[in-house]
C-alpha positions in Angstrom: 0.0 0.0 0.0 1.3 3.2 -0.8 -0.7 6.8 0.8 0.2 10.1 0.5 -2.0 11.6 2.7 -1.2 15.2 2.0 -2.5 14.8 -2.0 -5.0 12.4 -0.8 -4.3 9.5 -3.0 -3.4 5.9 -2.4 -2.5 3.1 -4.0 -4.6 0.4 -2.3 -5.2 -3.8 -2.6 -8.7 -3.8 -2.0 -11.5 -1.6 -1.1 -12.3 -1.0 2.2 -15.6 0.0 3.6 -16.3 2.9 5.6 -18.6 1.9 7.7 -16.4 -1.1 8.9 -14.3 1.6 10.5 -11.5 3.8 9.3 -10.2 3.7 6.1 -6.7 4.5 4.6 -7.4 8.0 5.4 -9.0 8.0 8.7 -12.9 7.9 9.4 -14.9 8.4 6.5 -18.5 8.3 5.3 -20.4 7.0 2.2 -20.5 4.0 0.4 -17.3 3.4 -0.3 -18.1 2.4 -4.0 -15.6 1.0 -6.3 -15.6 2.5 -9.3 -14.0 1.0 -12.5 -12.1 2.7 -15.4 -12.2 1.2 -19.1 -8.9 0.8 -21.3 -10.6 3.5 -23.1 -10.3 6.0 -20.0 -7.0 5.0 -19.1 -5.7 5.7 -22.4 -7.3 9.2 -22.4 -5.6 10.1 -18.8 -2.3 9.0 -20.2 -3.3 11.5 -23.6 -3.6 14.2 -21.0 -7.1 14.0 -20.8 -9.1 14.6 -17.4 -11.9 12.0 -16.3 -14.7 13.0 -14.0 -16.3 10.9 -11.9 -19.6 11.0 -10.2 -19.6 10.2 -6.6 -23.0 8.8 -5.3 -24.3 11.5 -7.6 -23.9 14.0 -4.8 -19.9 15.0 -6.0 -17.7 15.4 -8.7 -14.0 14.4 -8.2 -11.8 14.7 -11.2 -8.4 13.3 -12.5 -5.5 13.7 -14.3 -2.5 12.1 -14.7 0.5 13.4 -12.8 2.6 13.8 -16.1 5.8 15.0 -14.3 5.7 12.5 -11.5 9.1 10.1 -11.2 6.5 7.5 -10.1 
């Protein structure tokens, strides 16, 4: 597992529920719903694209590849 908690991100094995108790991040609410990206979508992050993704169709969280990350 890798977390860098000050962008917010991990790199995780499995999902973990939030209402099992903490997660990666601490205590957090919601479903904690998996959410699964196509070929299609991972080719247009590495083409610089940004995907946006609906969370419990309550948020928006969006993302782009870190093109200047040594990782």
């Amino acid at each position: 597992m890798s977390v860098d908690r000050t962008r917010g991100v991990a790199i995780v094995n499995e999902v973990m529920d939030p209402m099992d108790g903490d997660t990666v991040f601490g205590q957090r609410w919601g479903s904690g719903a998996l959410v699964r990206i196509t070929a299609k979508e991972l080719n247009a992050l590495m083409e610089g694209k940004i995907i946006a993704v609906d969370v419990e169709g309550e948020s928006v969280v969006y993302l782009q590849l870190d093109a200047e990350s040594e990782d």
